[in-house]
C-alpha positions in Angstrom: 0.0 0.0 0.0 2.9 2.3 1.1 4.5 2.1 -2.2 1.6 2.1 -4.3 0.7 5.0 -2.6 4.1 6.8 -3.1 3.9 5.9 -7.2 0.4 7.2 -7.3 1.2 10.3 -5.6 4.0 10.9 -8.2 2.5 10.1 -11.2 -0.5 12.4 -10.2 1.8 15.2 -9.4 4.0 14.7 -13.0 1.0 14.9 -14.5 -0.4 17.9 -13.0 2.8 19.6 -13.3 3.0 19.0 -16.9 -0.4 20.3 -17.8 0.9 23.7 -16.1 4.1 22.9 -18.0 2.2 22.7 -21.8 0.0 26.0 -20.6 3.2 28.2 -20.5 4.7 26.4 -23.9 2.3 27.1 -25.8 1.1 30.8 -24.7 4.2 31.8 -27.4 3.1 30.2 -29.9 -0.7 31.7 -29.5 0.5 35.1 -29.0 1.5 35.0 -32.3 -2.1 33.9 -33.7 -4.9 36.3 -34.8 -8.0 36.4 -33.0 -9.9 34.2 -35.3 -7.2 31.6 -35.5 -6.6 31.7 -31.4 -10.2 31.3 -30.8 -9.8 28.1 -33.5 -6.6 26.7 -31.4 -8.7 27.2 -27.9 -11.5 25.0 -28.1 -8.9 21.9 -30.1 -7.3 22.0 -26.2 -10.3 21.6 -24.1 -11.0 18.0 -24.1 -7.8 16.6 -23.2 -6.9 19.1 -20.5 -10.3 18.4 -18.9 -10.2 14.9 -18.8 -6.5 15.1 -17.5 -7.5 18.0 -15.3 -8.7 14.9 -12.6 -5.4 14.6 -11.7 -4.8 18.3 -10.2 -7.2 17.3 -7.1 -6.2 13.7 -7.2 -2.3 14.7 -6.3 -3.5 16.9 -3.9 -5.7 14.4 -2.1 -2.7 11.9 -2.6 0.1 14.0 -1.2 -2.2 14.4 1.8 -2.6 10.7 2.3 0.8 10.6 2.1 1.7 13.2 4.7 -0.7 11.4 7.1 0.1 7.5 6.9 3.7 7.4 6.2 5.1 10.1 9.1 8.6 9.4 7.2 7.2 10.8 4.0 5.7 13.7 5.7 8.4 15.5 6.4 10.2 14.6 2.8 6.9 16.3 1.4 7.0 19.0 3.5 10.6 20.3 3.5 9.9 20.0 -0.3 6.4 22.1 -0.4 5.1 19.9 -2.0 1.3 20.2 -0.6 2.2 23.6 -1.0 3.1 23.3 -4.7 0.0 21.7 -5.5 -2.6 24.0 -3.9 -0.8 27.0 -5.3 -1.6 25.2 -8.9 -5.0 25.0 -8.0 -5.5 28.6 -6.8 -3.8 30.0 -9.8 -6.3 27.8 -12.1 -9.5 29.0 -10.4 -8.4 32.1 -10.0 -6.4 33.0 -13.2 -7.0 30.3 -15.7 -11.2 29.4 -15.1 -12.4 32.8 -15.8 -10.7 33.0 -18.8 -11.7 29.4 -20.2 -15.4 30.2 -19.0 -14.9 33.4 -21.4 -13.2 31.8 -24.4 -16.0 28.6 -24.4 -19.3 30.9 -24.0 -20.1 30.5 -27.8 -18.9 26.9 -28.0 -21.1 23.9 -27.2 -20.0 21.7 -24.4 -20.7 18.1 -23.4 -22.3 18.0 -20.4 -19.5 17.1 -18.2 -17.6 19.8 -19.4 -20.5 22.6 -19.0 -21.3 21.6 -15.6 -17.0 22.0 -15.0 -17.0 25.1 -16.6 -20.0 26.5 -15.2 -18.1 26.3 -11.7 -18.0 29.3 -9.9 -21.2 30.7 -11.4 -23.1 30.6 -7.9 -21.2 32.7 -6.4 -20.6 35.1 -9.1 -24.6 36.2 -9.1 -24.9 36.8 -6.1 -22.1 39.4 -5.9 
């Protein structure tokens, strides 16, 4: 279980890491797109980064699991920030990155899954 946990928590964590890692490689390339080609590129992206999206909150709730059944591991994780790390990946997506996806995907017809994911965050905008 110990070690199963540990592979788990690193394969969840490479792959959130690399979907923040492809975000910043490509903005270049975008930037150098007109506005009717950028809003073409968006919506090819979408699927993939959903469905791989699962894996932001599943490190997160790994590394915690971690911290709290192997006490060895705990402090490995922590001198490293790792928890840290993670949250601060989430808080820049819901903060930075959803808004902006819930802007570039308001003309463009969802599955379900993915307009209930990109709805998120609606409930509290009306009732500011």
């Amino acid at each position: 279980m110990d070690i199963t946990l540990k592979i788990l928590t690193g394969m969840l964590t490479a792959l959130t890491m690399s979907l923040t890692l492809a975000h910043a490689l490509e903005r270049p390339g975008k930037l150098r797109l007109n506005k009717k080609q950028y809003f073409a590129v968006q919506t090819i992206y979408y699927p993939g980064f959903t469905i791989a999206g699962i894996a932001e909150v599943g490190s997160i709730v790994a590394a915690l699991l971690l911290l709290m059944l192997t006490p060895k591991m705990s402090l490995q994780l922590a001198r490293a920030g790792c928890p840290r790390q993670l949250v601060a990946v989430e808080v820049i997506f819901w903060i930075l990155t959803q808004p902006l996806n819930k802007y570039w995907l308001q003309d463009t017809e969802l599955s379900r899954s993915a307009s209930r994911f990109f709805e998120a965050g609606s409930a509290a905008e009306a009732a500011d």
